[in-house]
C-alpha positions as CSV (number, residue, x, y, z in Angstrom):
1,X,124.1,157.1,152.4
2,X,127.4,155.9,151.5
3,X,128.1,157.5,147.3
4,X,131.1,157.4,145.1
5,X,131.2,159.7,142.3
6,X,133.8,161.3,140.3
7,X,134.6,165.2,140.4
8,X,131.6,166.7,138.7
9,X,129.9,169.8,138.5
10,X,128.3,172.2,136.3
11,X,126.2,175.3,135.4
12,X,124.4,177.9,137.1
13,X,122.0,181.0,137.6
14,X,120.0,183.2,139.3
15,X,118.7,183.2,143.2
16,X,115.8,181.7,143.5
17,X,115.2,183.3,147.1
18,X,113.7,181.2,150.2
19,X,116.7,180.1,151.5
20,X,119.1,180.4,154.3
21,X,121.2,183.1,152.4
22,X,124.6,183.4,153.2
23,X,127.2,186.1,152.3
24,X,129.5,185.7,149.1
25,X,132.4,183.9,150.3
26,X,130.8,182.2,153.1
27,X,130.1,179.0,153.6
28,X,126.3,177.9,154.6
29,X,125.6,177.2,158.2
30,X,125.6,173.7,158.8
31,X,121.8,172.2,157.4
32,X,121.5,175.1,154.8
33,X,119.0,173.8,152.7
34,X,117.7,175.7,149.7
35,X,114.6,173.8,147.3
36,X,112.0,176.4,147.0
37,X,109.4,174.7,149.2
38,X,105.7,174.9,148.4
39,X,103.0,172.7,149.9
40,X,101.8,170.3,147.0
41,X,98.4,171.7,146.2
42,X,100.5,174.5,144.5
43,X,102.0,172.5,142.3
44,X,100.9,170.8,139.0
45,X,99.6,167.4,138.2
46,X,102.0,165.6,136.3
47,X,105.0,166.6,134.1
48,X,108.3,165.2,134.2
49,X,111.5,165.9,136.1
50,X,114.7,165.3,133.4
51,X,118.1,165.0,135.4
52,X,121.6,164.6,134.1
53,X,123.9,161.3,135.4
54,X,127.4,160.4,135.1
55,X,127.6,157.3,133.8
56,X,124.9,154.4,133.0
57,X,123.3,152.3,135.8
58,X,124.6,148.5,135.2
59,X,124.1,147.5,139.1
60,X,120.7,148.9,140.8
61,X,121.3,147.0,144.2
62,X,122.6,150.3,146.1
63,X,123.6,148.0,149.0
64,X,126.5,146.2,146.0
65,X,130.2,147.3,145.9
66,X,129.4,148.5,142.3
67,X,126.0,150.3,143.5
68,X,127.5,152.2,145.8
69,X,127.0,156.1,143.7
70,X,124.7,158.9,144.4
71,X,123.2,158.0,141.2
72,X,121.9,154.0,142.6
73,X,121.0,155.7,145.5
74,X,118.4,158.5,144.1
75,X,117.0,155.2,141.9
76,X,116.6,153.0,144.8
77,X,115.0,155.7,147.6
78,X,112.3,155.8,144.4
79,X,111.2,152.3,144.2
80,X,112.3,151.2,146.7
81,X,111.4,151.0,150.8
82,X,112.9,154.2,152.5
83,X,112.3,153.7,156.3
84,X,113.8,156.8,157.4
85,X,114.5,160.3,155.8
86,X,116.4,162.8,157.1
87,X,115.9,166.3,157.6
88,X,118.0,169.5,156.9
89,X,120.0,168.6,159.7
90,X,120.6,165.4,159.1
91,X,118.1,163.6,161.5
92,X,116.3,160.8,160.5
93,X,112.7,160.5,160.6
94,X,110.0,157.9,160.2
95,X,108.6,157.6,156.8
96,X,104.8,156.8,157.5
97,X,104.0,155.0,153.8
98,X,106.5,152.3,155.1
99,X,106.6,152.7,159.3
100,X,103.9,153.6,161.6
101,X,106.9,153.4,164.4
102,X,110.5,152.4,164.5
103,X,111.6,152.4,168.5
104,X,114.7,151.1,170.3
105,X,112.9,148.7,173.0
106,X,115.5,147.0,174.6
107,X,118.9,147.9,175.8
108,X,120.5,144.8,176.8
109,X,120.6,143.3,174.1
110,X,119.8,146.7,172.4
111,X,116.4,145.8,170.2
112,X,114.5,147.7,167.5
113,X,110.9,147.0,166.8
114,X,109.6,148.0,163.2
115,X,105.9,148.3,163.1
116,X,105.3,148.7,159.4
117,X,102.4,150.3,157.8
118,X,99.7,147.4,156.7
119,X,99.5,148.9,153.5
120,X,103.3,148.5,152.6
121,X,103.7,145.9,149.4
122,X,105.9,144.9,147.2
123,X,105.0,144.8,143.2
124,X,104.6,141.4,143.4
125,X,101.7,141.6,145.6
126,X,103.7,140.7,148.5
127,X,103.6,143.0,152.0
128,X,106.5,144.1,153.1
129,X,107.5,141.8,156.4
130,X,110.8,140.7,158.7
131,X,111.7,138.1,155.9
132,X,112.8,141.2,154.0
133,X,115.1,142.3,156.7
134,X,116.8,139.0,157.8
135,X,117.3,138.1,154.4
136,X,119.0,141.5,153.8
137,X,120.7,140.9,157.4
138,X,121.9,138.1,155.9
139,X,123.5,139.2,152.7
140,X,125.3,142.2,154.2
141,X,125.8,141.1,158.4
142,X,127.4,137.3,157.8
143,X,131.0,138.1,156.6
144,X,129.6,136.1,153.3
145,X,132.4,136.6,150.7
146,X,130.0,135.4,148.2
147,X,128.1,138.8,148.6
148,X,130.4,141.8,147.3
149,X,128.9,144.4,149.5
150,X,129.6,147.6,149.8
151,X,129.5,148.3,154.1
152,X,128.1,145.7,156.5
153,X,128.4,148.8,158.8
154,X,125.9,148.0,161.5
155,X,124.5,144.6,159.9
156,X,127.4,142.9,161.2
157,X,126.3,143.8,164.3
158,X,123.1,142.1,164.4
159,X,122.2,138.6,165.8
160,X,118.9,138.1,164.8
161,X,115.9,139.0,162.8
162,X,112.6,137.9,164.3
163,X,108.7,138.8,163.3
164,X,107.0,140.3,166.4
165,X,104.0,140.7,167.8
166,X,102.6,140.3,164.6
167,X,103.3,140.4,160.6
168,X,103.9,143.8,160.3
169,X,106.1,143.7,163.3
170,X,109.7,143.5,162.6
171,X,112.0,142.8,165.8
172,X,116.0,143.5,164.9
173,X,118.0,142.0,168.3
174,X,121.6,143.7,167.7
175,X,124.5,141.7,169.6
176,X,126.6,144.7,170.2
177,X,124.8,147.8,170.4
178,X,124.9,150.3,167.1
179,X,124.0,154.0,167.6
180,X,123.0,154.6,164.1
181,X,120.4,152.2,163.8
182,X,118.0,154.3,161.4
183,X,120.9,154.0,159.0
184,X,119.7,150.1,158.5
185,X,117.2,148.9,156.0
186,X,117.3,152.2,153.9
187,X,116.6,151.0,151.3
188,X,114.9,148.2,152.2
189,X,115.5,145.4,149.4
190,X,113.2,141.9,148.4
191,X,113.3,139.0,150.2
192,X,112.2,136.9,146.6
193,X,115.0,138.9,144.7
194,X,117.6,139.5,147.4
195,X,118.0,135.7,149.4
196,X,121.2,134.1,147.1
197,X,124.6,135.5,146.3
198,X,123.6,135.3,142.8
199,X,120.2,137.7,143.4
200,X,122.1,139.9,145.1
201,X,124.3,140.2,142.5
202,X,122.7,139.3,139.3
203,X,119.1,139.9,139.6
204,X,119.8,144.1,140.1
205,X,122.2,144.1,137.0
206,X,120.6,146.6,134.4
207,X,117.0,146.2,136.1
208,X,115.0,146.9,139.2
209,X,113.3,143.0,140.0
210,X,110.7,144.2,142.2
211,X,110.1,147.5,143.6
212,X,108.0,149.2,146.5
213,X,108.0,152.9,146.2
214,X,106.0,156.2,144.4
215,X,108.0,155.6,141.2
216,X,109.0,152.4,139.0
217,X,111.4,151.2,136.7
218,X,109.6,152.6,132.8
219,X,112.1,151.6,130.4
220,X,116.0,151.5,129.9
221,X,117.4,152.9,126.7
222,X,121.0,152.1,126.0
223,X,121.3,154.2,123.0
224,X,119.9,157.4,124.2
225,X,121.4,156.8,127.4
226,X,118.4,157.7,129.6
227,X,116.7,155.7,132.3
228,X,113.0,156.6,132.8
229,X,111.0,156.7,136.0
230,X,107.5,156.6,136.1
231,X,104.7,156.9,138.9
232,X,103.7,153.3,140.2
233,X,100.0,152.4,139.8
234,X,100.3,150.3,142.8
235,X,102.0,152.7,145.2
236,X,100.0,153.7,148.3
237,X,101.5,156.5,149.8
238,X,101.2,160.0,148.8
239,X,100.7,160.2,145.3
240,X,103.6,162.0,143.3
241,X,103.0,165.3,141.4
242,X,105.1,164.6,138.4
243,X,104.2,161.8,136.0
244,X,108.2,160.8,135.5
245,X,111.6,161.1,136.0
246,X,114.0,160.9,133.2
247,X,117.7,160.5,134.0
248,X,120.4,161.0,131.1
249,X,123.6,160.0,130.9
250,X,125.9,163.0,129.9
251,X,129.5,164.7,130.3
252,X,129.8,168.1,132.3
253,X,129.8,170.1,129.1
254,X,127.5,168.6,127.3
255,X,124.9,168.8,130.5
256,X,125.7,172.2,130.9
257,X,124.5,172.8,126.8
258,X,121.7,170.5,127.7
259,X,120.4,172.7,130.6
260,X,120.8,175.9,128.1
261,X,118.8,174.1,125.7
262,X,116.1,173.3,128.2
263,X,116.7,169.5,127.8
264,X,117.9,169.0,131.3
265,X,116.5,170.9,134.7
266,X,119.0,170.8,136.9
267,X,122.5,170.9,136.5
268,X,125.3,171.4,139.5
269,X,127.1,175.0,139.2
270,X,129.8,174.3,141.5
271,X,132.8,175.7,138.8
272,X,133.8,179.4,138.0
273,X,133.2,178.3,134.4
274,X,129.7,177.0,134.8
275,X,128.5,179.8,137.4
276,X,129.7,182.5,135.4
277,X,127.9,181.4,132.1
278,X,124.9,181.0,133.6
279,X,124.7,183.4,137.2
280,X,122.3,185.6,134.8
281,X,120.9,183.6,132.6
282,X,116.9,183.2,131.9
283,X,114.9,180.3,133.5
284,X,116.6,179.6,136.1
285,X,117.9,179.6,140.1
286,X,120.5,178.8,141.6
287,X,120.1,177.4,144.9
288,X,123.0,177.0,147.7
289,X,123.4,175.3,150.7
290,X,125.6,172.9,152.6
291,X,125.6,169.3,152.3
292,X,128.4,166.7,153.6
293,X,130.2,166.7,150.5
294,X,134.2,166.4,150.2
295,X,136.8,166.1,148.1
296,X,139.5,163.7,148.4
297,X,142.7,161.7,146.3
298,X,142.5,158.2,147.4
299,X,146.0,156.1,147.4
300,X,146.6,152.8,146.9
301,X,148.6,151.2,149.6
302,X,148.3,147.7,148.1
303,X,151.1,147.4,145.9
304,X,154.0,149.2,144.3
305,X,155.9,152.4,145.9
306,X,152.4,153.9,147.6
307,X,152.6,150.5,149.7
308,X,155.3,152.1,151.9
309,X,153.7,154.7,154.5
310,X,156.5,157.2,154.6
311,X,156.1,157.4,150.7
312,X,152.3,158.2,151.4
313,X,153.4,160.5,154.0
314,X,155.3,162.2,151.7
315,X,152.3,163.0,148.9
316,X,150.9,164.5,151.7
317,X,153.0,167.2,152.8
318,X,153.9,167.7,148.9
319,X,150.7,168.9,148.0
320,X,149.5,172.2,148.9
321,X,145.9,171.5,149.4
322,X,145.3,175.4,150.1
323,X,145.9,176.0,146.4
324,X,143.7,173.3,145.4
325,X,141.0,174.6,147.4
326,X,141.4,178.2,145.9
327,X,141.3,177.3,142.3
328,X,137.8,175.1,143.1
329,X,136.7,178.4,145.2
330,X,137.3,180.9,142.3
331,X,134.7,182.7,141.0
332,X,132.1,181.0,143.1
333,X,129.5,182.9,145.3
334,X,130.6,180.7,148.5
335,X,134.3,179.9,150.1
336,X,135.9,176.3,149.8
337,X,137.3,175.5,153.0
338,X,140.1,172.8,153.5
339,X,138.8,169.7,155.6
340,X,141.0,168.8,158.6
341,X,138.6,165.3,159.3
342,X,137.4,162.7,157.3
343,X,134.5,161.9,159.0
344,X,133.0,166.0,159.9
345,X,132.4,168.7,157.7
346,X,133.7,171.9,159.0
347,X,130.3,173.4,159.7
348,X,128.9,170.1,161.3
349,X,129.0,169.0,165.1
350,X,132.3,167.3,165.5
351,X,134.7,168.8,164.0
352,X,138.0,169.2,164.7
353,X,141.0,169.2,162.7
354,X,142.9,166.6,163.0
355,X,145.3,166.7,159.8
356,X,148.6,167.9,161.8
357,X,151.9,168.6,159.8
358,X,150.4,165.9,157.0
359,X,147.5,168.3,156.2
360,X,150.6,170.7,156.0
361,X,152.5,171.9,152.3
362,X,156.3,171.3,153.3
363,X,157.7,170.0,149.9
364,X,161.3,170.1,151.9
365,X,160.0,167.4,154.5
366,X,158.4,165.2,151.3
367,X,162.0,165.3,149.5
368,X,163.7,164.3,152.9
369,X,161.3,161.6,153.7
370,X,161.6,159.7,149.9
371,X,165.0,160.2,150.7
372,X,164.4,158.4,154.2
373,X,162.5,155.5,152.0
374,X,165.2,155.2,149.3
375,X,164.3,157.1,146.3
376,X,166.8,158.8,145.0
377,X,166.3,162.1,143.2
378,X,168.0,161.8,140.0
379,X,167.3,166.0,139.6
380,X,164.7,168.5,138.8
381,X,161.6,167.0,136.7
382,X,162.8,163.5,136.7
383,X,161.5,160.9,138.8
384,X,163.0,159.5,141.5
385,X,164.5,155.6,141.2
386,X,165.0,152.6,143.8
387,X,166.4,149.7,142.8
388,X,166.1,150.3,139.0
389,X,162.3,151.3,139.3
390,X,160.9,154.9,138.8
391,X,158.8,156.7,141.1
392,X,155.9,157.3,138.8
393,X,152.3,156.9,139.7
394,X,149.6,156.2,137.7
395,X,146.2,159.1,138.1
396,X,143.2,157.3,137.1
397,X,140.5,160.2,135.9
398,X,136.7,159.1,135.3
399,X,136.5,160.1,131.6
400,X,133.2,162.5,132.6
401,X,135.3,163.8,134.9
402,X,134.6,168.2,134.1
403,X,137.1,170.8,133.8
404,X,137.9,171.6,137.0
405,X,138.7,167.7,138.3
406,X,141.1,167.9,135.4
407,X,142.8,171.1,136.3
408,X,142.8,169.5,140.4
409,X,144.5,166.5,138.6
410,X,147.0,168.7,136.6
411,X,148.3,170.7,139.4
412,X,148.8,167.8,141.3
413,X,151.2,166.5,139.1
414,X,152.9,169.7,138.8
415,X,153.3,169.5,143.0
416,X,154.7,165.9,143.2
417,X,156.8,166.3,140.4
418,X,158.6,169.1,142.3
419,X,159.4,166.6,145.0
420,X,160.7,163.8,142.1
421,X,156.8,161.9,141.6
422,X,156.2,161.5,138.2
423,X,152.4,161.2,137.2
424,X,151.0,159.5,134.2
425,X,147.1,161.0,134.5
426,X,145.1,157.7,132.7
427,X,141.3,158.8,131.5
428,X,139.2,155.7,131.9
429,X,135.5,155.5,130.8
430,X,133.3,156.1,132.9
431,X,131.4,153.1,133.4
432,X,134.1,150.8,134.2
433,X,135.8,153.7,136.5
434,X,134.1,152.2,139.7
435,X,134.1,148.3,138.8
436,X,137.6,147.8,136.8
437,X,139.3,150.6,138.7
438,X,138.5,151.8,141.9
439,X,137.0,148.5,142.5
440,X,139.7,146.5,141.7
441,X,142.6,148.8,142.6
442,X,143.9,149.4,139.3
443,X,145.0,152.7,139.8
444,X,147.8,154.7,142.4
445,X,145.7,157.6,142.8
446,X,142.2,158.8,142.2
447,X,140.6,161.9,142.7
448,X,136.8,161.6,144.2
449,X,133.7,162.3,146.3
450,X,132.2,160.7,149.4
451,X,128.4,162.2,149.7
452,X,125.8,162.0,152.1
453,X,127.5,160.2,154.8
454,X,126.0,162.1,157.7
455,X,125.9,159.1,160.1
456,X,129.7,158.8,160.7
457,X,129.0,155.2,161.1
458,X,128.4,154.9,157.4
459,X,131.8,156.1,156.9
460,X,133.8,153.0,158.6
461,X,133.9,151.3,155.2
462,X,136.3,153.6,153.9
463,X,138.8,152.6,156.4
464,X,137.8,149.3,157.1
465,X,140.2,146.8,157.1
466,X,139.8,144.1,153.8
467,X,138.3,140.7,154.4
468,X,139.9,138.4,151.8
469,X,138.7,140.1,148.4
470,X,136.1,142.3,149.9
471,X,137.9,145.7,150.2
472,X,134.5,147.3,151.1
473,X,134.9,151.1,150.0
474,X,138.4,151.1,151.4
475,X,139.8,151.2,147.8
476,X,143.0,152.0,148.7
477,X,143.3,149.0,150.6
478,X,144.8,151.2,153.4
479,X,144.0,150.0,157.3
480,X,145.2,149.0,160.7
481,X,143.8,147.5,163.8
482,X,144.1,150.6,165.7
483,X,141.5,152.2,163.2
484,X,139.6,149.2,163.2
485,X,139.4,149.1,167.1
486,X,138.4,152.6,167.7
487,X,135.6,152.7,164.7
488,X,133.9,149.6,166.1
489,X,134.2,150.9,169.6
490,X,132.4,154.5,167.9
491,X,129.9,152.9,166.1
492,X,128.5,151.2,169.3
493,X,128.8,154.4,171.3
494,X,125.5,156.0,172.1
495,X,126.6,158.9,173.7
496,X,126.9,161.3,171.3
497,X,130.0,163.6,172.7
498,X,132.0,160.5,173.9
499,X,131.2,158.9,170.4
500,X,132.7,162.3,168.6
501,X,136.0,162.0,170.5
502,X,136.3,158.2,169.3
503,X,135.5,159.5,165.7
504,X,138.1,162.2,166.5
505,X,141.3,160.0,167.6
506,X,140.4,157.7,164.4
507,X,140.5,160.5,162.2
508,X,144.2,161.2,163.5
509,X,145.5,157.9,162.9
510,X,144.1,157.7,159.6
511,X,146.1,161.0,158.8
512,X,148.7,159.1,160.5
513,X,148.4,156.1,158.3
514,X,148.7,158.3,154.9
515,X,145.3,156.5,153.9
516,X,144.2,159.6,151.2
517,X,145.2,163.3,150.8
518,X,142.0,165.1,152.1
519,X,141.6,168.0,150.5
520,X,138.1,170.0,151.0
521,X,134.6,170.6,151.7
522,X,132.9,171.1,148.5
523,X,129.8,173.4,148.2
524,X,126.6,172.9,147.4
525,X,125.9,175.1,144.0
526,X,123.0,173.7,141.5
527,X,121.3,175.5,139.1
528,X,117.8,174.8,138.9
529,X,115.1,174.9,136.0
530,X,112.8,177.8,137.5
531,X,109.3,177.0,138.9
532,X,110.2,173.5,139.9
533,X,109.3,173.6,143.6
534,X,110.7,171.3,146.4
535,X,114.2,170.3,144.5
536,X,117.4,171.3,145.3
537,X,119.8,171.4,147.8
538,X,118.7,169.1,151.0
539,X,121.3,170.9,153.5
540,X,121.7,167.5,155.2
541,X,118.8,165.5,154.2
542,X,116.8,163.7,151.6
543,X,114.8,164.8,148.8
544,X,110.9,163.5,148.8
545,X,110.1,162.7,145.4
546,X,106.7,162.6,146.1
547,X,106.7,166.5,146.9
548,X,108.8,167.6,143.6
549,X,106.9,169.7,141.1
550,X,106.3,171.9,139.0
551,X,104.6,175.3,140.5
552,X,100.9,176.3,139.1
């Protein structure tokens, strides 16, 4: 799962108990999971879920450069095709309403035989079959610029599509090998609405064409903001315990006063603020756990005075990440710690810290090295100049961006101002944050959050190198062949250690580069509407919507 989202969080409560408990100011073991797990038959018939969103879907193709949110992605693994979910620890397993089997069966060329279940259709009647995976081989693997995707990670790696032994047998022939295969086809998208650049583009703007999974599209309502789920009549599988899901679109505070109010039933408590108003308060849990979750400020290396890598540099060393970290840590149940990697969480196989004197606060080395690059300090509080122009960097904010992503933004103008940065912080709305911002790379920094990326494959379109206009999620727009050349040598790797170390001497060079100022892990704190059973925090995995309920 690749996901943008701004820095959001809020709320919180009491322990709900049935977790992997961990001391206050601890982090959770790696896979920590917390969701109050009951087997189904204890759980009610129907009722309905409400969540709280950050901004309205416009774009419901996950696999889309404007998809690409946490948001899409809980939509889409819905109604649409999931082949594989992964557990606690982040292992993927078969999902038997969609594969009976899924099997690497040759090695040279490395080959993957689907055998889907029989049962497996589309709404339009249709069954699920290897048309539905070439044609999405084909929109993401080609190096098409008419598709704006958001990672061909692994698709481009493919040479052909093929049915099998027979129609529910999908054979996927890869022309370099890929070692996160199970990544692929998750979700799996329509042949009949996903063939053309302009399906894949225009047929998932503001509605879901055709859909395969427990729940389906009920209605979109523009003024109330809300998107409603509903069980599919047609769906085979499982049937789901609650009737619907009703996402709403609304700011920090106002889903913190919505949760109070019992209009909402979850809400993330991973402020002081939030945690503290509600740690006690009735109806409800709070449930913790670790997730791969961090915090970063992407630059943009494109244009202007962030194009120059010693002025990246800089930033980096200018910032004192430590004191970032402790003001998102404070008065929170669990520590924050700082991330040394961009592709490892610290509690996760793999880490090392690779950050070096740029994960290091030495404001005197940032001064000397502007000086190096030829901007002059003019004195304390004023921007530097060169050439006439001024040092001074515009901080694009997602407008639902809560308190503490504010407070994050503000003290990092405070830091680079000490070193002669100026910062104009820019609130933008939130729906056009990722498309006319972030997208575009009208911005010099932005503060954000990569989820859910426990394949490290999935994270090689962060640093990818652009390809014409598709900048893929490298919005920054940040790169190098070196990168390039030890990713794509990573993501074919299947042995496991000697695929780590690759990981590990790309992480250093993208420190090198100056591509983002990593900053830390963040945890997994979400306050939870009590009784609701088999929702929460996944440690490393997926949530089954067909399991989530509401206890007898």
């Amino acid at each position: 799962m690749t996901a943008v989202l701004a820095v959001a969080a809020v709320a919180g409560c009491s322990g709900s108990g049935g977790r992997d408990d961990a001391p206050h100011g601890v982090l959770p073991t790696y896979g920590a999971y917390d969701i109050n797990p009951r087997p189904v038959d204890a759980l009610r018939s129907g009722g309905t879920l409400t969540l709280p969103i950050m901004q309205m879907i416009t774009q419901f193709n996950y696999l889309h450069v404007d998809g690409a949110t946490t948001d899409t992605w809980t939509v889409d693994t819905m109604t649409e095709p999931r082949l594989f979910a992964r557990d606690v620890k982040g292992v993927p397993r078969p999902v038997p309403a969609y594969l009976e089997s899924a099997a690497v069966t040759g090695t040279s060329p490395q080959v993957v035989t689907y055998r889907l279940n029989p049962k497996a259709r589309w709404s339009d009647g249709t069954a699920l079959s290897w048309r539905d995976f070439a044609a999405q081989w084909r929109a993401l693997g080609r190096g098409d610029q008419r598709y704006p995707v958001a990672d061909p990670s692994g698709y481009d790696r493919i040479g052909d599509v093929r049915q099998g032994s027979g129609p529910h047998e999908v054979r996927v022939v890869f022309q370099r090998p890929f070692a996160d295969w199970q990544q692929l086809f998750t979700p799996l998208f329509p042949e009949a609405a996903y063939r053309t650049p302009g399906q894949f583009d225009r047929a998932w703007q503001g509605r879901l064409p055709i859909t395969a999974g427990p729940f389906t599209l009920g209605s979109i309502d523009r003024t109330t903001q809300t998107i409603t789920l509903v069980r599919s009549r047609t769906w085979w599988g499982p049937r789901p315990r609650l009737d619907r899901v009703v996402l709403r679109v609304l700011d920090p505070a106002a889903a913190l006063q919505a949760f109070r109010n019992g209009e909402v039933d979850v809400v993330n408590a991973a402020t002081a603020e939030a945690y503290q108003q509600l740690a006690r308060a009735p109806d409800c849990d709070i449930r913790i756990g670790s997730a791969w979750d961090e915090v970063h400020v992407t630059m943009n290396g494109a244009a202007g005075p962030l194009a120059d890598r010693t002025v990246r540099n800089a930033l980096q060393q200018a910032v004192n990440r430590k004191a970032l970290a402790d003001v998102a840590a404070e008065g929170l149940p669990v520590k924050v710690p700082l991330l040394g990697n961009h592709f490892f969480m610290t509690d996760q196989p793999g880490y090392a810290d690779n950050s070096g004197h740029y994960g290091t606060y030495d404001p005197k080395a940032a001064a000397r090295a502007l000086d190096r690059a030829g901007w002059h300090s003019r004195g304390a509080g004023k921007p530097r100049v060169k050439d006439g122009r001024s040092l001074t960097l515009r901080f694009v904010l997602n407008a639902n961006t809560n308190r503490l992503g504010l407070d994050l933004a503000q003290l990092l103008q405070q830091m680079l101002a000490g070193v002669g940065v100026g910062v104009d912080i820019l609130k933008v709305p939130a729906d056009a944050y990722g498309p006319e911002y972030l997208n575009k790379g009208n911005f010099d920094l932005a503060i954000f959050r990569f989820v859910g990326l426990t394949y490290p494959s999935s994270t090689y379109a962060i640093y990818h190198s652009p390809q014409g206009q598709q900048a893929f999620e490298n919005y920054g727009r940040i790169d190098s062949a070196d990168v390039d050349r030890l990713l794509d040598w990573a993501v074919g790797t299947l042995d496991v250690r000697q695929a780590r170390r690759l990981y590990n001497r790309a992480d250093a060079e993208i420190w090198s580069l100056g591509h983002d100022i990593e900053l830390y892990q963040r945890p997994q704190v979400l306050a939870v509407r009590k009784g609701l059973a088999n929702y929460g925090v996944p440690g490393l995995g997926d949530i089954d919507f067909t399991r989530v309920g509401w206890q007898k």
